[in-house]
N, C-alpha and C positions, 0 to 999 in steps of 0.2 A: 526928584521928589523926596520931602523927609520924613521918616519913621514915621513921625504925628502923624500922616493924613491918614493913617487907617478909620475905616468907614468912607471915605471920600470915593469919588469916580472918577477916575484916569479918561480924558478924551486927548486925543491925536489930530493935530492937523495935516499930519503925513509928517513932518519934522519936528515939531516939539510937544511935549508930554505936558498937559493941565491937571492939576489935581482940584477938583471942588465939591462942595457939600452935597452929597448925595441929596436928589429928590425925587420924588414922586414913587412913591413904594418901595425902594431899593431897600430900607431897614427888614432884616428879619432873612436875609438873601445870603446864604453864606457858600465859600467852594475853599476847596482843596485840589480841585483841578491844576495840574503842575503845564500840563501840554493839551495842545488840541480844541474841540469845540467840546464844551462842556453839556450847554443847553442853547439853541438857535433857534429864534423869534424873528419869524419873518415878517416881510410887509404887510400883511395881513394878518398878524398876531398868531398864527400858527406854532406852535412850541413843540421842536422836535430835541431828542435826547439821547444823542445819536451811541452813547455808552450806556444806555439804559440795561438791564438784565431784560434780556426778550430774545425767547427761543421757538422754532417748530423744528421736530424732529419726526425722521416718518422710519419706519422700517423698509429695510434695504431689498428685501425678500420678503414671500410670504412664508408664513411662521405656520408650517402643517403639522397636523396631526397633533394638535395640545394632550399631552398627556394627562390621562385621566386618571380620578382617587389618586392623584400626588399631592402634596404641597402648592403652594404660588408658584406659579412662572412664570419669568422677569419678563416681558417684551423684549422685542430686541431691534430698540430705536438707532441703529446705530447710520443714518442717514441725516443730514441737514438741511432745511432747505434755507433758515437761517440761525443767528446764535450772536446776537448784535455783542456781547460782552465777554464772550467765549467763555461761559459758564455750563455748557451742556457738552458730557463726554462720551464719544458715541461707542467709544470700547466699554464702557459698563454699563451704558443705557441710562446715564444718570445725569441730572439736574444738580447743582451745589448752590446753594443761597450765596454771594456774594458781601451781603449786608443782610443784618436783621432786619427787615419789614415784613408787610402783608404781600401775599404774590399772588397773582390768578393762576390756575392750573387749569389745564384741560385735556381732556385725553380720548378720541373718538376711534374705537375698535368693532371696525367692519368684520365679523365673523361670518361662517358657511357650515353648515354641517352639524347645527349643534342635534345632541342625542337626548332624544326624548326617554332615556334611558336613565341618562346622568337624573338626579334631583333639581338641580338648578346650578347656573354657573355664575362666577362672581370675579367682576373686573374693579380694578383698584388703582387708586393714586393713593402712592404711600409715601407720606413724608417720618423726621426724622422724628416729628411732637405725634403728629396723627396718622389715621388711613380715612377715607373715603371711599365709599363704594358705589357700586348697583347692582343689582341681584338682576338674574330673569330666571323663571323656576319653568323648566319646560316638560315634567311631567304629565304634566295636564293637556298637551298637545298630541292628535292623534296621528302624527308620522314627525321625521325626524325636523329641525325646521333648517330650511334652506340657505334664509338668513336672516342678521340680526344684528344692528347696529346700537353698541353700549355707544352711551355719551355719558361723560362729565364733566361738571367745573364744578370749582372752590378756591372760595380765599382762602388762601391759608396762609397762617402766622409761620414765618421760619424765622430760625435766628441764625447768622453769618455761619457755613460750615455748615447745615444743615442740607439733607439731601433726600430728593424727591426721584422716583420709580414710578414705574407701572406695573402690574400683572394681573393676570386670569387666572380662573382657577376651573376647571370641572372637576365637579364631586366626585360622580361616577360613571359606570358605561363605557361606550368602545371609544378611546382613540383618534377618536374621526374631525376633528372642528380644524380646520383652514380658519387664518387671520390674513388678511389679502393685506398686501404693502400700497397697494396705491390708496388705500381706503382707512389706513391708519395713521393715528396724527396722535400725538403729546406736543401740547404749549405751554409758555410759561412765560409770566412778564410782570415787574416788579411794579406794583401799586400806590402804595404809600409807604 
């Protein structure tokens, strides 16, 4: 095949290579894929991406006794259940953008024991541009609560190098909050 046929499509009859005029939506279609299957469209137009950035990651252990009136503390996802591009590292609990796009996060923290003592507690997805949060303010509760499932998600813009966390925080009060590992999840999976 010669140099010219770029933009063309190569077909196979299992022995010799055809180059010919790209048609039917091909323009606008570009790769740098060197090896492998890039994007696969099945018989039923189904489109998988099988190198996509798409991760769950769970904690390995449950994570006892969150230490209170400290700073953030990181989760410690260092479990996989998958990580299709190998962008998620489970010795720092962290997510790395691959490429600049938009990416869905999501991070669901089964807790136990939170202290109506604390002011409220606050779990977070922290990327490298932003944080995201959710509060629950358990003051206002008249005994300790038992349990208490944060959830999040958000687009969030990263650019290539960019790196995404988790963490909790309680204000104040005893020492007491259990995060149960079977009950906690960080996702992440490139969008557009």
């Amino acid at each position: 095949i010669a140099p010219s046929t770029s933009g063309n499509v190569l077909t196979s009859d299992g022995t010799d290579w055809t180059s010919a005029a790209a048609a039917g939506g091909v323009d606008g279609i570009s790769t740098s894929s060197t090896s492998g299957t890039a994007i696969s469209i099945d018989a039923n137009n189904i489109v998988t991406k099988p190198n996509q950035p798409c991760f769950q990651a769970t904690l390995g252990s449950n994570q006892n006794n969150i230490a209170a009136g400290t700073g953030d503390i990181t989760l410690l996802f260092n479990s996989e259940i998958f990580d299709l591009n190998a962008d998620f590292n489970t010795t720092t609990y962290t997510f790395t953008a691959p490429v600049t796009a938009k990416y869905i996060l999501t991070a669901g923290i089964h807790s136990e024991n939170l202290d109506t003592a604390s002011s409220y507690y606050k779990v977070q997805i922290v990327t490298s541009n932003r944080t995201y949060y959710n509060y629950i303010g358990t003051g206002s509760f008249s005994s300790d609560v038992a349990s208490f499932h944060f959830a999040l998600s958000q687009v969030a813009d990263m650019d290539a190098g960019d790196t995404s966390t988790v963490t909790i925080k309680q204000f104040s009060g005893t020492s007491q909050t259990d995060l149960l590992a079977s009950l906690c999840t960080f996702t992440g999976c490139l969008l557009a």
